[in-house]
Structures are given as structure tokens and as C-alpha cells.
ZADO-1210 file (C-alpha; in nm, 4 decimals, padded with zeros to 6 digits):
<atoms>
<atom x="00.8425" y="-00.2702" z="03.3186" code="UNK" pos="1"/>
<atom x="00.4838" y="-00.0913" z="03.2859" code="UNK" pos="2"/>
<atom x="00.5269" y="00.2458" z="03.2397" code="UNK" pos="3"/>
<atom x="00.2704" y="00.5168" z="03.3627" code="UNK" pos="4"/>
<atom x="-00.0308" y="00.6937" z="03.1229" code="UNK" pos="5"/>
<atom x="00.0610" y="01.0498" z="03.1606" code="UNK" pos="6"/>
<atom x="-00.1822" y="01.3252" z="03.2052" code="UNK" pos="7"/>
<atom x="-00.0075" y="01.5754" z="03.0249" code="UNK" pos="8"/>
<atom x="00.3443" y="01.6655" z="02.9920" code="UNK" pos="9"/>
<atom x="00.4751" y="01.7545" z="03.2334" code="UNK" pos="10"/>
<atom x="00.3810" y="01.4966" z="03.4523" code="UNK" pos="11"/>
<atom x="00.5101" y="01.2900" z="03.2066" code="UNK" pos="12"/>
<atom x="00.8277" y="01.4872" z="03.2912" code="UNK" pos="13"/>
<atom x="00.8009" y="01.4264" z="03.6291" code="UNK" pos="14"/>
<atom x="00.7526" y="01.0916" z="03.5800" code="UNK" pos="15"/>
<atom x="01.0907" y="01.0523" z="03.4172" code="UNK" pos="16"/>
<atom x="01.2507" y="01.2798" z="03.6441" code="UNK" pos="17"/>
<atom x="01.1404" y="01.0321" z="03.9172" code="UNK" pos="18"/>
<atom x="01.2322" y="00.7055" z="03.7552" code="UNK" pos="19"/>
<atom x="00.9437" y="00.6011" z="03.6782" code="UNK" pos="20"/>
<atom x="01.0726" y="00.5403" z="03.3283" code="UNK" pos="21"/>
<atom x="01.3414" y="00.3582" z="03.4288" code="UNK" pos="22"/>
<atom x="01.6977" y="00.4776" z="03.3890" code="UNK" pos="23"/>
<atom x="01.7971" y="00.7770" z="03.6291" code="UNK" pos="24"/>
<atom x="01.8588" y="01.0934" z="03.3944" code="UNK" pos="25"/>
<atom x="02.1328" y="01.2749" z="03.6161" code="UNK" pos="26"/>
<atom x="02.3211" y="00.9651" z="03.4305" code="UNK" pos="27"/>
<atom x="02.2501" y="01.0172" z="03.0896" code="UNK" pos="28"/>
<atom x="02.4990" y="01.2703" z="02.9361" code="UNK" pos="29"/>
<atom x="02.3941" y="01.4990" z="02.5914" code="UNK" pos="30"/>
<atom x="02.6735" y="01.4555" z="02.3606" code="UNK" pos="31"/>
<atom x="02.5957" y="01.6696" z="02.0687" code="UNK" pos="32"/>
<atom x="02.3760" y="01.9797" z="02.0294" code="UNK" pos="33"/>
<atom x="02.2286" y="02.0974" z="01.7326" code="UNK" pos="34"/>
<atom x="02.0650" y="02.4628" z="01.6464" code="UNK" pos="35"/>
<atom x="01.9505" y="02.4235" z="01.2822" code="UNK" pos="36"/>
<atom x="01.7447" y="02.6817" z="01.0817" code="UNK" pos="37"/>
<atom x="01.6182" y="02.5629" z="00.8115" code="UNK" pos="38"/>
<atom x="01.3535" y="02.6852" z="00.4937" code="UNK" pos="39"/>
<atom x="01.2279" y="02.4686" z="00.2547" code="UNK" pos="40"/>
<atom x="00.9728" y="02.5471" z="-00.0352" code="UNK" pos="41"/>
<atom x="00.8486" y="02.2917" z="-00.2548" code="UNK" pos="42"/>
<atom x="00.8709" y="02.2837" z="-00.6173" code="UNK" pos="43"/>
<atom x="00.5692" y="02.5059" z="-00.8358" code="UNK" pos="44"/>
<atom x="00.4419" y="02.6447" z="-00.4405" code="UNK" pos="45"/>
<atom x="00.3687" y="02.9839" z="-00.3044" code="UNK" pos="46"/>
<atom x="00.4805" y="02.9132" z="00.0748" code="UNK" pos="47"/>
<atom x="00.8247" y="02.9226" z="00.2291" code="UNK" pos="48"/>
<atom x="00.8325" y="02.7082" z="00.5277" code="UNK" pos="49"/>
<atom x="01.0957" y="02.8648" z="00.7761" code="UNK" pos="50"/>
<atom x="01.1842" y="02.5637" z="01.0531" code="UNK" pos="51"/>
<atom x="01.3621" y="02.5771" z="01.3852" code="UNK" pos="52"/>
<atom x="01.4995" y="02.2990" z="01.5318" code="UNK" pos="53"/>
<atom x="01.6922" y="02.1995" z="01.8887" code="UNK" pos="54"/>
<atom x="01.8176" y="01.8138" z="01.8497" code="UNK" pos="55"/>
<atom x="01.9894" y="01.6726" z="02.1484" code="UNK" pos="56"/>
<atom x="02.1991" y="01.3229" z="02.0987" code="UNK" pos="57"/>
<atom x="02.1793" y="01.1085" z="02.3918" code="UNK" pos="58"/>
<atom x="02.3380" y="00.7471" z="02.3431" code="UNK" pos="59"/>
<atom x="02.2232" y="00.5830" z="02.0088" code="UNK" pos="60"/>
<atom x="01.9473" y="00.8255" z="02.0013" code="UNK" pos="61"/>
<atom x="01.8619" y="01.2015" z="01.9269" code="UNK" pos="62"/>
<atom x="01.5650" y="01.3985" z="02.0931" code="UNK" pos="63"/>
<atom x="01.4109" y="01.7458" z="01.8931" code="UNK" pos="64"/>
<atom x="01.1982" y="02.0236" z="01.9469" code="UNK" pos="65"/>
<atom x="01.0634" y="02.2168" z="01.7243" code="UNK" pos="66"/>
<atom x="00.9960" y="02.6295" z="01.8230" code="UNK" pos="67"/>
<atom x="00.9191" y="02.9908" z="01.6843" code="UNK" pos="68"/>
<atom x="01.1957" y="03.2073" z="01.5740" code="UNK" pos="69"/>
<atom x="01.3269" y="03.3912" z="01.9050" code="UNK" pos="70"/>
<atom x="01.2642" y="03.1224" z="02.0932" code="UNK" pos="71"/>
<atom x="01.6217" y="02.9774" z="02.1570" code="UNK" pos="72"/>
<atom x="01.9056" y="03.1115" z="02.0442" code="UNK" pos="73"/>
<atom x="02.2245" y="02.9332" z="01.8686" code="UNK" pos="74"/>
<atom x="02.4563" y="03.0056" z="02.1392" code="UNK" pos="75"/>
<atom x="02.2550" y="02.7409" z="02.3465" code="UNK" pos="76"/>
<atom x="02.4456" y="02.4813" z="02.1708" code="UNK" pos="77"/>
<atom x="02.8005" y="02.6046" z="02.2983" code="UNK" pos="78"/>
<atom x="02.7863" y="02.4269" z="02.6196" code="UNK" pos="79"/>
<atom x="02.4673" y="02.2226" z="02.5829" code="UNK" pos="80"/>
<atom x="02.7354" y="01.8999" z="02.5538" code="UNK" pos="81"/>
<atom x="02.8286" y="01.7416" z="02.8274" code="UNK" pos="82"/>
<atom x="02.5433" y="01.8054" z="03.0480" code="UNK" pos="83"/>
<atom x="02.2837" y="01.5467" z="03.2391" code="UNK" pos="84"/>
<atom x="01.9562" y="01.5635" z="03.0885" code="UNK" pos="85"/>
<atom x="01.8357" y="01.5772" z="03.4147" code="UNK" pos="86"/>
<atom x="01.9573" y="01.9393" z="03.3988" code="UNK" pos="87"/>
<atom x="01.7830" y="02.0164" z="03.0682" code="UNK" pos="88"/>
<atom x="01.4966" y="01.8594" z="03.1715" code="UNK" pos="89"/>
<atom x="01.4536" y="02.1379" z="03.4374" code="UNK" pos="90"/>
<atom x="01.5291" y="02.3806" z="03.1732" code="UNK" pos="91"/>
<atom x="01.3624" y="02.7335" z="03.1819" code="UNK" pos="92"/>
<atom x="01.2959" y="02.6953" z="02.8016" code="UNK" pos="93"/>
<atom x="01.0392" y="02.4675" z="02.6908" code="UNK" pos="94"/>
<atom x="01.1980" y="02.3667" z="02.3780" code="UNK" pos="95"/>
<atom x="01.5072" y="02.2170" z="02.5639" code="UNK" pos="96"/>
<atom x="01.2359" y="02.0812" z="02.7912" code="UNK" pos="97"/>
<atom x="01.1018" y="01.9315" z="02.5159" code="UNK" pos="98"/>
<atom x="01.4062" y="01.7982" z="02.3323" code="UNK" pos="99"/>
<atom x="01.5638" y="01.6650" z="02.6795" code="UNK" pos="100"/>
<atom x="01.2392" y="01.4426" z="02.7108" code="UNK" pos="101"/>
<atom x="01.1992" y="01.3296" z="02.3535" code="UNK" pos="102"/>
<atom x="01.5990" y="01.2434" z="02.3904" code="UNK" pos="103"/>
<atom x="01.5367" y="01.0501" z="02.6987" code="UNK" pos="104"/>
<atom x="01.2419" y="00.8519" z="02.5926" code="UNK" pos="105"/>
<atom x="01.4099" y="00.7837" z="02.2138" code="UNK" pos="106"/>
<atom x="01.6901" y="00.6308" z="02.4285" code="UNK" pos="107"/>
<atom x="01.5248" y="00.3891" z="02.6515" code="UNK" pos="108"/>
<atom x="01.3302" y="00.2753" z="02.3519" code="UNK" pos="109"/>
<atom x="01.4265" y="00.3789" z="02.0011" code="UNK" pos="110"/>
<atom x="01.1501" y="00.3565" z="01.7280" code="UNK" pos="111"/>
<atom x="01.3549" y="00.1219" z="01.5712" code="UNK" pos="112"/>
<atom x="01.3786" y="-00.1114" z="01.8371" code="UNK" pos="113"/>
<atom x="01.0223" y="-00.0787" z="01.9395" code="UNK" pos="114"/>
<atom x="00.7656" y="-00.3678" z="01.8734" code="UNK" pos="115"/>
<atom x="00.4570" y="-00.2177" z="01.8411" code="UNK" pos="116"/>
<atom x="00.5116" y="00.0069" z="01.5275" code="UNK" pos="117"/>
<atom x="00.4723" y="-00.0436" z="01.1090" code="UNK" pos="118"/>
<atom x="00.7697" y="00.0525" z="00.9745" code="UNK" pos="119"/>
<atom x="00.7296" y="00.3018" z="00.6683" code="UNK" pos="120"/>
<atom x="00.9923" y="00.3356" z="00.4625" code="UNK" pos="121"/>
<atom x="01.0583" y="00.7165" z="00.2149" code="UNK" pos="122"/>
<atom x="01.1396" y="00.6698" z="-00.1147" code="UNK" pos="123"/>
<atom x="01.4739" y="00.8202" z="-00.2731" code="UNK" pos="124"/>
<atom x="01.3400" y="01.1388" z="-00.4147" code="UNK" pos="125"/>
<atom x="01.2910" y="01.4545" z="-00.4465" code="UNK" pos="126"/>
<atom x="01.1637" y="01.6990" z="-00.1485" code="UNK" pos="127"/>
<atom x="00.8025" y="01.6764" z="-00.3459" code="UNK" pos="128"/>
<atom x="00.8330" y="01.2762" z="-00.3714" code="UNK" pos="129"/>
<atom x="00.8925" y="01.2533" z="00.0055" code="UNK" pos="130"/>
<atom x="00.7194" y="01.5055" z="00.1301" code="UNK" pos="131"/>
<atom x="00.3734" y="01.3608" z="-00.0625" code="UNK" pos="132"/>
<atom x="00.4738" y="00.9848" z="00.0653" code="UNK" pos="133"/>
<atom x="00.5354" y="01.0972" z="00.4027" code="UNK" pos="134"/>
<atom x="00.1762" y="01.2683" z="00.4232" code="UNK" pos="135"/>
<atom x="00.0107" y="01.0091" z="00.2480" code="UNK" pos="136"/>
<atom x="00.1107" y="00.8027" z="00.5929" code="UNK" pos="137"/>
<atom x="00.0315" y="01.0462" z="00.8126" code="UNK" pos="138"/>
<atom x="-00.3242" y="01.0795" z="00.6224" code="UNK" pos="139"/>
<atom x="-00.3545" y="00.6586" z="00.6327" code="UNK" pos="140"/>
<atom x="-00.3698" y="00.6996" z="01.0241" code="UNK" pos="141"/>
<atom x="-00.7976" y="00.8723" z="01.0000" code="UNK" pos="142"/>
<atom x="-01.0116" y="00.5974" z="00.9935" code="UNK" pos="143"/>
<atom x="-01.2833" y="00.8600" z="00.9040" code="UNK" pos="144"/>
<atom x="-01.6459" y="00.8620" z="00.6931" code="UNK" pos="145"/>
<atom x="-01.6949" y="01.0818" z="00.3848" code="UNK" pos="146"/>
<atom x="-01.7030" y="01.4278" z="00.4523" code="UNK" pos="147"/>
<atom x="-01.5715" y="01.4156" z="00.8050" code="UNK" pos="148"/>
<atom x="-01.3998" y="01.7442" z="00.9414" code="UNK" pos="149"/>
<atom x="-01.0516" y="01.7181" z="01.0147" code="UNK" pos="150"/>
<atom x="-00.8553" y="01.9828" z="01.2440" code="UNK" pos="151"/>
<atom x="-00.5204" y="01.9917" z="01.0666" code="UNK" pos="152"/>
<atom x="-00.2917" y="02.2040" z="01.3210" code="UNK" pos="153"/>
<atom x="00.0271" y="02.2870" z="01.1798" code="UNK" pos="154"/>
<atom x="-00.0704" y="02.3078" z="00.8230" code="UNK" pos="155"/>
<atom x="00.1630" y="02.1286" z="00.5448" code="UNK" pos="156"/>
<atom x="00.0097" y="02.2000" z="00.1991" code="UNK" pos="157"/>
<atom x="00.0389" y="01.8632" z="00.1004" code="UNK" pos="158"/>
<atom x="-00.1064" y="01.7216" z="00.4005" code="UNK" pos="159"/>
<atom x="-00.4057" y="01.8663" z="00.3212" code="UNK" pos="160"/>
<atom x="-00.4603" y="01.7125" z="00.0179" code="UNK" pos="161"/>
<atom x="-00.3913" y="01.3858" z="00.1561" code="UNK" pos="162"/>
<atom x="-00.6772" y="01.4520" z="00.4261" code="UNK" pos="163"/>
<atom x="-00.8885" y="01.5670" z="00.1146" code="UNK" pos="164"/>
<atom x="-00.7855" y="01.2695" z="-00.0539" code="UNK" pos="165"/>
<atom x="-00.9408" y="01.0071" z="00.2169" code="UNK" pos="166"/>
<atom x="-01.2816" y="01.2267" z="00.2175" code="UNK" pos="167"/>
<atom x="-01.1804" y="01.4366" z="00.4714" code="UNK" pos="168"/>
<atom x="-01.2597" y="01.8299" z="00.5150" code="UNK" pos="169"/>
<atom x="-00.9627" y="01.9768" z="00.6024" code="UNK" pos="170"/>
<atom x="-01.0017" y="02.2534" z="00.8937" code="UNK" pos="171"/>
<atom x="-00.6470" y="02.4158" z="00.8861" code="UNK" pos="172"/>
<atom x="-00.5098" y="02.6045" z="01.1901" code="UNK" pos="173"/>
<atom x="-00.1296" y="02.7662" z="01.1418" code="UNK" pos="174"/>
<atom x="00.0447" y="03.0291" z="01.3622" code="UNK" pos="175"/>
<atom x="00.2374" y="03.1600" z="01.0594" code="UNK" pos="176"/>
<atom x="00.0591" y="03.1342" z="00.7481" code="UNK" pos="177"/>
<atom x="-00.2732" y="03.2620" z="00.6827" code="UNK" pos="178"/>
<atom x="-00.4155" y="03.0566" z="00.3452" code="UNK" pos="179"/>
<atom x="-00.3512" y="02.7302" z="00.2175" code="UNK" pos="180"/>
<atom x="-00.2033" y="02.6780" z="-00.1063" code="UNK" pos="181"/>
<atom x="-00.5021" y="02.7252" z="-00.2810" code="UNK" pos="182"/>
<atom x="-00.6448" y="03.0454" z="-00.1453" code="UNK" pos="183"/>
<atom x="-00.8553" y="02.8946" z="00.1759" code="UNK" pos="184"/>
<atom x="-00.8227" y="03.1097" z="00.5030" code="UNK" pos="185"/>
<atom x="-00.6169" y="02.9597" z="00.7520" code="UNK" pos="186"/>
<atom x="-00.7323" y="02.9771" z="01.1459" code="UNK" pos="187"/>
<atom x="-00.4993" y="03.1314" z="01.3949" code="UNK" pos="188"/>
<atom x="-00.6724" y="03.0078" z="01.6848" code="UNK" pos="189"/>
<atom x="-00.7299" y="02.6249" z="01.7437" code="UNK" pos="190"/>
<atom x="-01.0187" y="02.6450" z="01.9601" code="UNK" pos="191"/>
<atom x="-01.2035" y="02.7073" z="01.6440" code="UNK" pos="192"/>
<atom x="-01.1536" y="02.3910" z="01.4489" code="UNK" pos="193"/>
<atom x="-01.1280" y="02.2154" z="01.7479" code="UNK" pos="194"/>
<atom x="-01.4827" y="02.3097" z="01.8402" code="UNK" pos="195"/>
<atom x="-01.5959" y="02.1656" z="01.5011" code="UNK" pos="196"/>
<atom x="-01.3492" y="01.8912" z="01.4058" code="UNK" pos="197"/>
<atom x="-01.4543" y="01.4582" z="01.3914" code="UNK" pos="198"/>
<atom x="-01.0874" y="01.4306" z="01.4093" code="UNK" pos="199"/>
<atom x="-00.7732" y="01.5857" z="01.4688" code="UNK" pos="200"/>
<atom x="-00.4196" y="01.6038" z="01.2989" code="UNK" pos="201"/>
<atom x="-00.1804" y="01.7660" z="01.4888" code="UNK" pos="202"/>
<atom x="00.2243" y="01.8389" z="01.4387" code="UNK" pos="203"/>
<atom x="00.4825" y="01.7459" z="01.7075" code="UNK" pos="204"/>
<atom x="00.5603" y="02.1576" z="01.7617" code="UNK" pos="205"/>
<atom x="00.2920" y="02.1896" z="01.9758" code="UNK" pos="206"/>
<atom x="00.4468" y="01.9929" z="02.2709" code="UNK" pos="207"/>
<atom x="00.6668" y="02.3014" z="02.2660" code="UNK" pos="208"/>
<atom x="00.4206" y="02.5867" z="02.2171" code="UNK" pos="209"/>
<atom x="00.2209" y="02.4866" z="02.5266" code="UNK" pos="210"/>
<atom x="-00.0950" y="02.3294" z="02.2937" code="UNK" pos="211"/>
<atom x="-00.0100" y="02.0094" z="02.2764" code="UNK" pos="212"/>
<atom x="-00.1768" y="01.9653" z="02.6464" code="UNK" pos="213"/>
<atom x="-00.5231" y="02.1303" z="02.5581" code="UNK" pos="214"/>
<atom x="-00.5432" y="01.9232" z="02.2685" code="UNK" pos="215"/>
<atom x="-00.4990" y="01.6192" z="02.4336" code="UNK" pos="216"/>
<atom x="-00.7675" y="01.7420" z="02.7029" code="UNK" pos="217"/>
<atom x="-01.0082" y="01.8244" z="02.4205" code="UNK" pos="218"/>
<atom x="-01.0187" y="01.4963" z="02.2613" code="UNK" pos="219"/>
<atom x="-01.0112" y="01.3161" z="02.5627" code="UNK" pos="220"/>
<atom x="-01.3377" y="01.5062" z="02.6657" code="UNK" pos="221"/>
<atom x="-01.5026" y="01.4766" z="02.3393" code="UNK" pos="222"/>
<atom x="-01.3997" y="01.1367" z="02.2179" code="UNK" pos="223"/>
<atom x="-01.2427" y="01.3032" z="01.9171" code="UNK" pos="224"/>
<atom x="-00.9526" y="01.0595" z="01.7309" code="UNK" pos="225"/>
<atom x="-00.6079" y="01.2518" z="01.7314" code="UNK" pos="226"/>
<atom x="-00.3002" y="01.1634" z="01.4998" code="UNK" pos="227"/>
<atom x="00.0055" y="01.3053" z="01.5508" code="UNK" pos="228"/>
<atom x="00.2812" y="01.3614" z="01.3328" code="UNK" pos="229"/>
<atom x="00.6207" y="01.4336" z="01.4574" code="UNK" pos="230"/>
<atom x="00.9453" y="01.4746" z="01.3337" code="UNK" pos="231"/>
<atom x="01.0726" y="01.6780" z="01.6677" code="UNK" pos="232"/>
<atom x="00.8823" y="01.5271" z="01.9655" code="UNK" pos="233"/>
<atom x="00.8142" y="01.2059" z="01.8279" code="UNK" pos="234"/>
<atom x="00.9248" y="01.0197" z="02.1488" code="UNK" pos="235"/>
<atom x="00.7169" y="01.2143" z="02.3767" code="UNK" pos="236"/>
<atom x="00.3886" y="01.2220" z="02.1536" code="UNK" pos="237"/>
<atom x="00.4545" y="00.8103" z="02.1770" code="UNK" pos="238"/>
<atom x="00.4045" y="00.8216" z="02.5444" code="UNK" pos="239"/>
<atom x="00.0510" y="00.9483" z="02.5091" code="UNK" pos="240"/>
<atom x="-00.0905" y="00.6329" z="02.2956" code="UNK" pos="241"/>
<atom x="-00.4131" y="00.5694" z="02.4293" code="UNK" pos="242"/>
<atom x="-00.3701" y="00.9262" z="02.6663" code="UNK" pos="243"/>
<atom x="-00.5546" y="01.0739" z="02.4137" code="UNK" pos="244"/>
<atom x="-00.3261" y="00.9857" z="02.1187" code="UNK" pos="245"/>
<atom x="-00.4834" y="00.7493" z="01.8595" code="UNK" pos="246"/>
<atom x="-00.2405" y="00.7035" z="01.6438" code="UNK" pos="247"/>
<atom x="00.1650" y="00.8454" z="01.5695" code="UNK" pos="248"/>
<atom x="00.3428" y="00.9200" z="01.2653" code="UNK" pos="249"/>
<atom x="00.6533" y="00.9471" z="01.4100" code="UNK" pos="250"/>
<atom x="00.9932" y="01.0499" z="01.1764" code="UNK" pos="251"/>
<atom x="01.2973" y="01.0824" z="01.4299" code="UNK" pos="252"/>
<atom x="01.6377" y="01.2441" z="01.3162" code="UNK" pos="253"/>
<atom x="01.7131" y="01.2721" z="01.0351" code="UNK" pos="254"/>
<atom x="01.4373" y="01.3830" z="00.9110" code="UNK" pos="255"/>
<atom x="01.3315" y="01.3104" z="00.5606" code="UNK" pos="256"/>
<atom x="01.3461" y="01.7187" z="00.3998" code="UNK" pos="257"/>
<atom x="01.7705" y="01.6574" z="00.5334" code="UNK" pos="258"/>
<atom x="01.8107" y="01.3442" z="00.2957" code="UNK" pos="259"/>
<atom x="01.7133" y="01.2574" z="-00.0506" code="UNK" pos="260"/>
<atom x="01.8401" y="00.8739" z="00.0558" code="UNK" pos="261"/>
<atom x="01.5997" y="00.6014" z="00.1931" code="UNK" pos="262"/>
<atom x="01.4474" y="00.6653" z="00.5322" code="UNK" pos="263"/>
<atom x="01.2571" y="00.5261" z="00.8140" code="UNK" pos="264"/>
<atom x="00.8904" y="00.6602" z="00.9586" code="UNK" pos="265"/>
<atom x="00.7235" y="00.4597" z="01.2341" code="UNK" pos="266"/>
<atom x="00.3431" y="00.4140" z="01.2453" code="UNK" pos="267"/>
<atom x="00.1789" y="00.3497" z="01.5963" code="UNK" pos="268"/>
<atom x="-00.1787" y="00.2962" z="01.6610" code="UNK" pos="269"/>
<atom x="-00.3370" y="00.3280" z="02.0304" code="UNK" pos="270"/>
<atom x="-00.3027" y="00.0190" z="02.1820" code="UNK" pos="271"/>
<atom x="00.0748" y="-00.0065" z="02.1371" code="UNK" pos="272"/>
<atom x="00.3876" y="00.1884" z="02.1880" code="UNK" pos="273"/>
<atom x="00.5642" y="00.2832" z="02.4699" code="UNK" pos="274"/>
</atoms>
């Protein structure tokens, strides 16, 4: 069935909510709830990276959000199970907003099952290996000239050297961490690499931080190519392809810093996908 190009998300949540997506969600039932904390820091590097997950299972599928410490609380998860995601999706927090849509949308169409996408695959290896194949994809998505600036919002050190690597000038933006890896100031506030970037890279956490939306607005007005790349989220960022997405990196759960094993990513370009 066609599906409908979403102006932003929440009426892409609407949308769903009125079965426009197809399957009613008062009839799809969360049966697992995770709250995981997680830190990670990367062999020889200066930055802990402290990460906060939701991830709802739905079916043969799970759904994540990424959010800021305070944001949702563990004890979310003691009676999360069991409930429509109809219910969720009408949450008060916009993280279980978030992971109730990315859930639902994973389910009706699972990356794996999905047509339109290259699959990548992540080596066996170490967090480093990974994490430098994984944003070596993510960096293959800008088709960009020489010495093109590239907003990079949620900054992953080694993400920017794979935009430096293509000829891009990275333009980092972070919340939480104020210099890159090697000493350059980090912004706090997008609206100033967005006012001077030929291309955008943005992180699946700002579908729950309330940016996602402006972004998507921005490059729509200014004709400005925007990858995503989304562990958490990855299913909702998909329904934007061609909404002011250009192109996905999507990585659903399990996500590749949880296994040193084999995994999956999923590349989408505008044009396909859900």
C-alpha cells in the first residue's frame, strides 16, 4: 500500500495512529522493555561516551530511542510489557514516543526484509574496528565536492575523520562535549552550522530531543542533502526518505558497540525505503 510523506513527526505519528500505515496499533502488544546505560570509550581516546537507551520489542522487531540522562527513568521498564503501542505512542515522554514509533514501523517492515536498502555488513572486531567501518558507511552516504562543509550533529570522533576523509569540513555540533578529539571547539547550538553547512549528518537522538523536526525543515528550505545515522530511531528516520532525508545509515538492535560478532547496517538512499 502507498504510505504517506510525513511532514514531521508527529504527523507521522498520527498517521500511524490512524492506520494509515497499515496495521491498527491498539493490536500490537510490547513484549520486552529495555533501560540500558551504557559508556563506551575507544581505545588511545580522551572522550567517554555515556549512552541512554529505551528499546521496545514488538513482534520480530525492536524499536529505540535514544535520550539525555534524567530523561526516563529505569523503573519505566517494570510494566512497559504487555502494553498496546497505541498507549506508548500517546506517551507523555518523547523517548517512549519515539521508541513506540520506531517499534511499530521496524515491525511492519524490518530493514531486513526491506527491498530498497544495501546491506552493510560489520566486521568481527574490536569496538575501534567497528566503530571506524561503521562510520566509513555513514561517511559513503555525502556525495559532496572538495572542501564542502558538513554539519555533523551528534559528534562521534571517528565520524569526523571519515567526513574529513571524503574532503569534507567537518562542522561539529554536540550537547555534551565541547572539543573534538583533537582540540577543535565543538558548537552547542545547531543553528550555527546549520546556517553554514553544504550538507548535513545528523544522529537518530534527535527525533527524541525535539531537533530532528527543524532539521528536516532547514534542509528542505535550503536544498541542503541530510544523512542520517541511527542506531535508535532508525525506523522512523526511514519514513522521511525523500521528506527531507537523503540518505539513512540505519543499525537496528543490536547495535554494533553490544557485539564483537558479525552484524548488519542498512544503507537507504532517497528514492527508496519505506
Amino acid at each position: 500500500m502507498p504510505f504517506p510523506t510525513p511532514q514531521s513527526v508527529a504527523e507521522l505519528t498520527d498517521a500511524v495512529l490512524a492506520g494509515d500505515y497499515g496495521p491498527d496499533p491498539k493490536d500490537m502488544t510490547v513484549t520486552s522493555a529495555f533501560w540500558l546505560y551504557h559508556t563506551t570509550r575507544l581505545a588511545g581516546g580522551p572522550v567517554t561516551y555515556h549512552n541512554h537507551y529505551l528499546v521496545l520489542r514488538v513482534g520480530r522487531s525492536f524499536g529505540g530511542c535514544s535520550f539525555e540522562a534524567g530523561e526516563l527513568t529505569p523503573d519505566f521498564c517494570e510494566n512497559a510489557s504487555g502494553h498496546p503501542l497505541e498507549k506508548l505512542l500517546r506517551h507523555e515522554s518523547a523517548p517512549v514516543r519515539t521508541a513506540a514509533l520506531d517499534a511499530y514501523l521496524a515491525q511492519i517492515q524490518p530493514h531486513r526484509e526491506a527491498p530498497e536498502p544495501e546491506a552493510v555488513p560489520l566486521p568481527v572486531g574490536t569496538p575501534e574496528v567497528r566503530a571506524k567501518a561503521r562510520d566509513a558507511s555513514i561517511a559513503g552516504l555525502l556525495d559532496i565536492e572538495e572542501g564542502a562543509k558538513v554539519a555533523l550533529i551528534g559528534v562521534v570522533n571517528p565520524l569526523v575523520a571519515a567526513i574529513r576523509e571524503r574532503g569534507g569540513v567537518c562542522l561539529p555540533c554536540d550537547l555534551n562535549l565541547r572539543t573534538t578529539q583533537w582540540g577543535e571547539p565543538v558548537a552547542d547550538d545547531m543553528t550555527e552550522v546549520l546556517a553554514e553547512a553544504d550538507a548535513v549528518v545528523a544522529t537518530g537522538m534527535t527525533l527524541s530531543n525535539g531537533t530532528f523536526d527543524l532539521i528536516l525543515e532547514h534542509c528542505r528550505e535550503q536544498k541542503v542533502p541530510l544523512v542520517v545515522y541511527a542506531q535508535t530511531g532508525s525506523a522512523v528516520a526511514r519514513a522521511f526518505l525523500g521528506s527531507g532525508v537523503t540518505a539513512l545509515n540505519a543499525e537496528p538492535f543490536p547495535f554494533s558497540q553490544f557485539s564483537a560478532d558479525e552484524t548488519t547496517m542498512y544503507r537507504y538512499r532517497a528514492g527508496g525505503g519505506l
